[in-house]
C-alpha positions in Angstrom: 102.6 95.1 116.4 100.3 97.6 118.1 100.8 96.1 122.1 104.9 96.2 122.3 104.7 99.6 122.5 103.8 101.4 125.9 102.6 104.6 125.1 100.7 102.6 122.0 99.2 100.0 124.2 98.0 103.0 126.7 95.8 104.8 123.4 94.7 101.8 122.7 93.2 101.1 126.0 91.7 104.6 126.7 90.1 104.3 123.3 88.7 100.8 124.0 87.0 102.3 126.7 85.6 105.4 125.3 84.4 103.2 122.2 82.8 101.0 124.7 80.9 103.9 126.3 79.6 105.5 123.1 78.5 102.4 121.9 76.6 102.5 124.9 74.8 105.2 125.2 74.4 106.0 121.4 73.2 103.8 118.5 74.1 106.4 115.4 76.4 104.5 113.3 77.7 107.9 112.3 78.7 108.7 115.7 80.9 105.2 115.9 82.3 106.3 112.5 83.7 109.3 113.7 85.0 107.6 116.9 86.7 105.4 115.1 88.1 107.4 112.3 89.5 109.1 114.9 91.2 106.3 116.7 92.4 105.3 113.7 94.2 108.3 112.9 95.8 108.6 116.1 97.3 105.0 116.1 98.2 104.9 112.4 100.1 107.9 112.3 102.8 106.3 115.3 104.0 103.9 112.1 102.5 106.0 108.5 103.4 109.6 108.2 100.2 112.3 107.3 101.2 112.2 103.5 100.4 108.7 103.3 97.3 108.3 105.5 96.2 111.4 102.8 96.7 109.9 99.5 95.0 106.3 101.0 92.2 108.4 102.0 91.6 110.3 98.8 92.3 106.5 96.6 89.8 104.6 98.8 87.3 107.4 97.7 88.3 106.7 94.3 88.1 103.4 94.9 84.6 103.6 97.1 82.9 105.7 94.0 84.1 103.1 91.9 82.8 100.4 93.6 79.3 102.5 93.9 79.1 102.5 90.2 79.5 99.0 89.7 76.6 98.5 92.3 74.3 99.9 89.9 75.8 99.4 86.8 77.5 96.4 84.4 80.7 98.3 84.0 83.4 95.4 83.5 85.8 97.6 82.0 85.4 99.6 84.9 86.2 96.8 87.0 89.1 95.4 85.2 90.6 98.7 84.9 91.0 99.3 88.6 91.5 95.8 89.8 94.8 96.5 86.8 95.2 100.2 88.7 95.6 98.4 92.0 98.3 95.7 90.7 100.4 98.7 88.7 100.3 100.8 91.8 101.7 97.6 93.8 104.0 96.9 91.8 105.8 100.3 91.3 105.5 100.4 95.1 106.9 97.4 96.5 109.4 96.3 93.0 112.2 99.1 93.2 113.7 97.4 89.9 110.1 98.3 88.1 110.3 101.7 89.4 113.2 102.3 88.3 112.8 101.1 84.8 109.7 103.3 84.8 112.4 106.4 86.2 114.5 105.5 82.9 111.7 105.9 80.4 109.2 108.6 79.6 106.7 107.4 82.9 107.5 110.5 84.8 104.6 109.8 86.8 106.6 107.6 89.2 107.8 110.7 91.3 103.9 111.7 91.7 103.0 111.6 95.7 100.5 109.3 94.9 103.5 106.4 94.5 105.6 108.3 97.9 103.2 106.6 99.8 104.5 104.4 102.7 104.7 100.5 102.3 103.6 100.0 105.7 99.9 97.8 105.4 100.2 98.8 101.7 99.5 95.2 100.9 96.4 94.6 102.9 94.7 97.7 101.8 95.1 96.9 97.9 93.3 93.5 99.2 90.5 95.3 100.7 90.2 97.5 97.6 90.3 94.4 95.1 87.3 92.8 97.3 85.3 96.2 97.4 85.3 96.1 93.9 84.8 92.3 93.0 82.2 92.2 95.1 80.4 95.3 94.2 80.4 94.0 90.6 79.1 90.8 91.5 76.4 92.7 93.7 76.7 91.7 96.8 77.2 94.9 98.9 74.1 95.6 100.2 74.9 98.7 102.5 77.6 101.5 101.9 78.3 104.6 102.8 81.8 106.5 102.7 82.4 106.7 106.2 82.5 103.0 107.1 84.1 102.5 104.0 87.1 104.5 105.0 86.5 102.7 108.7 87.2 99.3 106.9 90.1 100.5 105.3 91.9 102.2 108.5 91.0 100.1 110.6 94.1 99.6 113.0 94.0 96.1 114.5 94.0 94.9 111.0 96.1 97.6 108.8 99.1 96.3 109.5 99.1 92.4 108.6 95.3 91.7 108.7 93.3 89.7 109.2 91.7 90.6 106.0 88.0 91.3 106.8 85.3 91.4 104.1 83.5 94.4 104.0 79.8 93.1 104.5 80.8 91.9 107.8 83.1 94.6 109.4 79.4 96.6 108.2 77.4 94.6 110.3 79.5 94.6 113.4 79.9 98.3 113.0 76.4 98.6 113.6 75.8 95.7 115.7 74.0 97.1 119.0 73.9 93.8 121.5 74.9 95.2 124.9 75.3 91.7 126.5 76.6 90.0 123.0 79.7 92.7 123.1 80.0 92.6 126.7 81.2 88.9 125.9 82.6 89.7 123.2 85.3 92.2 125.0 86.4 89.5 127.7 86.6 87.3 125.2 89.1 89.3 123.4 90.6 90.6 126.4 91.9 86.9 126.9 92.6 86.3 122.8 94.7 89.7 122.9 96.6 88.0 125.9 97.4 84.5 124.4 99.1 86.8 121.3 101.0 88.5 123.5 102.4 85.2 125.0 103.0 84.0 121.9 104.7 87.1 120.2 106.6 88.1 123.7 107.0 84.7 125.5 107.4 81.9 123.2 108.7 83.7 119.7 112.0 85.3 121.5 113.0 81.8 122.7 112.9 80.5 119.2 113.9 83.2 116.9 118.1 83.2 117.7 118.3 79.2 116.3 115.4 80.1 113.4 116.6 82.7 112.0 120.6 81.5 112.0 121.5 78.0 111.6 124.9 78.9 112.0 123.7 79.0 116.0 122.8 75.1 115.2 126.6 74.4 113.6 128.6 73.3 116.9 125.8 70.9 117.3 124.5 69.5 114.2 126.1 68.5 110.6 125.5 71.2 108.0 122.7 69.6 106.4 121.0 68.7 109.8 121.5 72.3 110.9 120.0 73.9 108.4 116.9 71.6 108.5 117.0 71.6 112.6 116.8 75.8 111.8 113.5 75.3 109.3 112.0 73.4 112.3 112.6 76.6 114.5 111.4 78.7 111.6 108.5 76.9 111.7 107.7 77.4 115.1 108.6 81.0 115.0 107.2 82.3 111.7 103.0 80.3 113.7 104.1 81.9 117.1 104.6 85.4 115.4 102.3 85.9 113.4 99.6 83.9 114.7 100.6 85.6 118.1 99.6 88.9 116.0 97.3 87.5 114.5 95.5 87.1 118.0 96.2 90.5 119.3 94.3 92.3 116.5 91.5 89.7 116.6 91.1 90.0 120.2 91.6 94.1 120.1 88.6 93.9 117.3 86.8 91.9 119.4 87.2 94.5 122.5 85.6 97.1 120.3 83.0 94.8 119.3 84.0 94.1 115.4 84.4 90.3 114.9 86.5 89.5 112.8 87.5 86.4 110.8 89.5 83.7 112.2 93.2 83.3 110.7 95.1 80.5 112.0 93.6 77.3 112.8 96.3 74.6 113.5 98.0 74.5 110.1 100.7 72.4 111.7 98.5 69.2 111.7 97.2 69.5 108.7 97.8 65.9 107.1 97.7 67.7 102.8 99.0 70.8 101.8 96.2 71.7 100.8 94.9 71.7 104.0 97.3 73.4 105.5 96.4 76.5 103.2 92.8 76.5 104.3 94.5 76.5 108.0 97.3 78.9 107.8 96.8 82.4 107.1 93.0 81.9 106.2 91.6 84.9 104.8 94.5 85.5 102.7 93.8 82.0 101.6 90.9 82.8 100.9 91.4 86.2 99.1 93.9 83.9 97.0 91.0 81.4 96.2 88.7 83.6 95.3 90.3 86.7 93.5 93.2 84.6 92.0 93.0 80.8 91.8 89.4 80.7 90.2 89.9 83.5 87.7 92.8 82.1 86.6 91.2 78.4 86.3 88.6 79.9 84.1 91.2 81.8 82.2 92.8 78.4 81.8 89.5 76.6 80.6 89.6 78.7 77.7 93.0 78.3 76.4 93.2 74.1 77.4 90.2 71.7 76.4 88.4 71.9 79.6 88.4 68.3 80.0 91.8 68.4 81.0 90.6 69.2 84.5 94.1 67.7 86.0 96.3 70.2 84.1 94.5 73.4 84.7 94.3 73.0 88.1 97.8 72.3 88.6 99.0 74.9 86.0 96.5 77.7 88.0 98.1 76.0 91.2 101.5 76.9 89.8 100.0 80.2 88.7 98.9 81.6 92.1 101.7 80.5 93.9 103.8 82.1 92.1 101.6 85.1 92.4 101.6 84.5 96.2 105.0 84.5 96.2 105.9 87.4 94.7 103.4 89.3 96.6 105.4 88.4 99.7 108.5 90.1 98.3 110.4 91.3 95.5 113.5 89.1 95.6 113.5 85.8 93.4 113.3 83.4 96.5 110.0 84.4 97.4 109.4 83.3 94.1 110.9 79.8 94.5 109.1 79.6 97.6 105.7 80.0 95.8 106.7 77.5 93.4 107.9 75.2 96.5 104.0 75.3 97.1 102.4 75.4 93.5 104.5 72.2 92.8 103.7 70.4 96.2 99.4 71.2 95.8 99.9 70.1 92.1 101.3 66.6 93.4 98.8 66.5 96.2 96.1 66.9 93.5 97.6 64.1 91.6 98.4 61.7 94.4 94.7 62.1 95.9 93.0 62.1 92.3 95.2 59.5 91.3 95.8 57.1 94.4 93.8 58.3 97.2 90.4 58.4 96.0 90.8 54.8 94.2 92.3 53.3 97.6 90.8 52.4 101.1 94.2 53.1 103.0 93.4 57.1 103.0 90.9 56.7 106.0 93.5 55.1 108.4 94.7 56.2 111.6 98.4 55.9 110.7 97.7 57.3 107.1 96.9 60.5 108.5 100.0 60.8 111.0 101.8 60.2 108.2 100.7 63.2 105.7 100.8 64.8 109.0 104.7 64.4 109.3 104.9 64.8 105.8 103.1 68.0 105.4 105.1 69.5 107.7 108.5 68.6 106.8 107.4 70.0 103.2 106.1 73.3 104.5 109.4 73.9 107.3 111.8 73.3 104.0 109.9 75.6 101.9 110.8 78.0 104.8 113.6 78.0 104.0 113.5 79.7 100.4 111.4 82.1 102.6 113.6 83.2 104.9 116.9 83.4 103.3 117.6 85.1 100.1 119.4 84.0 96.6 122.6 84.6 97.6 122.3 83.1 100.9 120.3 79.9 99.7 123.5 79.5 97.2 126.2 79.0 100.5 123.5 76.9 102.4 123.6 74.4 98.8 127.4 74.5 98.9 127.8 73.9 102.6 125.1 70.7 102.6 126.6 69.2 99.0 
């Protein structure tokens, strides 16, 4: 996080102010460019050494002349074979186990600098790169230039854990020249930046102790009730955290007059789980939903008899959970947890296609508190599989049994 540093949180605030004033007096989108490149730099390089703020900068112009050739031209293979770049270069990245297999073999390339490159926001940038390049295949980039590109990429509220922004808007915002409108905009996100930090710095360390070790709950609870008593804090602490972070970038966007999209919206009363995914974590939601859940439902409609609408949506459910999962780490409980969640949307896609929609009861008051409760429960023991690892989930199975 960018505020729980002092000398951080001091940068930050000079630069607000100095981006404020040239946004003032100047309306040169190249002049806001280089502001902000160079705010970037200075804040990014407190957590990502120079070597790996270099090779990101010379792959996003890879990545940005790529996407300029797919503006103007039907390249598919083009396309596919960075959108395939991007997932090989994650994977060598964040799965030591692939790159060492790739050590072992003849792919010496695996010790290049171009793979030394820090994890830190790793993630979120490959997201960015993946929707430049969608998108400027499908043509809807309208305006580009380098600059801004490499502005959208750096950008510091978000590189660390997003929000993830789309690259038409972060343009627009860029350039946006409203005095008044950004005027409002910077007290508004003078006040969102503070509700984050109450929720990463006032509510979060109460929590974490008891959510993080249900041994803590032991002396109090049996076994089984512990460790579900200890979800039920992980629940609270994983929202506080990262929505608390979540609010400090958008509100430190919002200061330098970029709005960006929303990323938490109440997931906890969502009353499906399939609402709770267009709640929590949003635009990664949304990446997922776009750039993985509909690819692979097409995918799908070839193989199966596309009138066995039930079965590819729940296999692509299945399909980019798992995906989601594995993106969140490289041990094999993230990967149970994104199964946790394919299998629980597949039976909310039966359940409403099967009982919902041909019943009366799904409009009533005490219906929705229900799948309320319900959703909830389902999503605080899936954090469970998130939070402790194989080895661990084996003694808390032993110690309930």
């Amino acid at each position: 996080m960018f505020f729980n540093n002092y000398q951080i949180f001091i940068y930050i605030s000079l630069f607000v102010i100095a981006f404020g004033l040239v946004r003032y007096f100047t309306k040169l989108r190249l002049v806001r460019n280089l502001v902000l490149s160079f705010a970037n730099l200075i804040v990014l390089l407190f957590f990502v050494k120079e070597h790996s703020l270099i090779v990101i900068s010379v792959l996003s112009l890879l990545v940005f002349v790529a996407g300029q050739l797919l503006q103007r031209r039907n390249l598919n293979w083009l396309l596919y074979f960075m959108v395939s770049l991007m997932i090989v270069l994650f994977s060598i990245r964040n799965y030591p186990y692939v790159q060492q297999l790739l050590e072992q073999s003849y792919f010496s390339f695996v010790n290049t600098p171009i793979l030394s490159v820090q994890k830190v926001g790793l993630s979120y940038i490959l997201f960015r790169y993946v929707h430049w390049l969608v998108e400027s295949s499908k043509r809807t980039i309208h305006q580009s230039d380098f600059l801004t590109f490499l502005s959208y990429i750096f950008f510091f509220p978000t590189f660390l854990a997003g929000p993830i922004d789309q690259y038409n808007n972060f343009h627009y915002w860029l350039g946006n020249a409203r005095f008044i409108y950004n005027r409002s905009l910077f007290f508004a996100g003078v006040m969102r930046a503070f509700i984050g930090a109450v929720k990463t710095l006032g509510v979060v360390p109460f929590v974490i102790d008891y959510a993080t070790d249900y041994n803590l709950l032991l002396p109090y609870f049996s076994p089984a009730m512990a460790v579900f008593v200890g979800a039920l804090f992980y629940s609270l602490y994983i929202y506080f955290d990262f929505s608390g972070y979540s609010d400090i970038a958008i509100g430190t966007a919002y200061m330098l007059g970029i709005k960006i999209p929303e990323n938490f919206n109440n997931p906890y009363f969502s009353d499906s789980l399939r609402e709770f995914w267009r709640r929590w974590h949003i635009t990664f939601s949304l990446f997922l939903r776009l750039y993985v859940f509909k690819p692979f439902i097409n995918l799908y409609n070839r193989i199966i008899n596309p009138r066995h609408r039930l079965l590819v949506s729940i296999i692509s459910y299945l399909s980019t959970f798992l995906v989601c999962g594995l993106w969140h780490g490289e041990t094999i409980n993230f990967a149970w947890w994104g199964l946790w969640h394919g299998v629980g949307l597949s039976i909310n896609k039966l359940w409403t296609v099967k009982v919902v929609e041909k019943s009366s009861f799904g409009s009533s008051f005490w219906y929705r508190m229900v799948s309320i409760l319900v959703t909830f429960i389902y999503v605080s023991i899936g954090w469970i599989f998130f939070h402790y690892k194989a080895n661990e989930l084996g003694k808390i199975f032993e110690l309930i049994s």
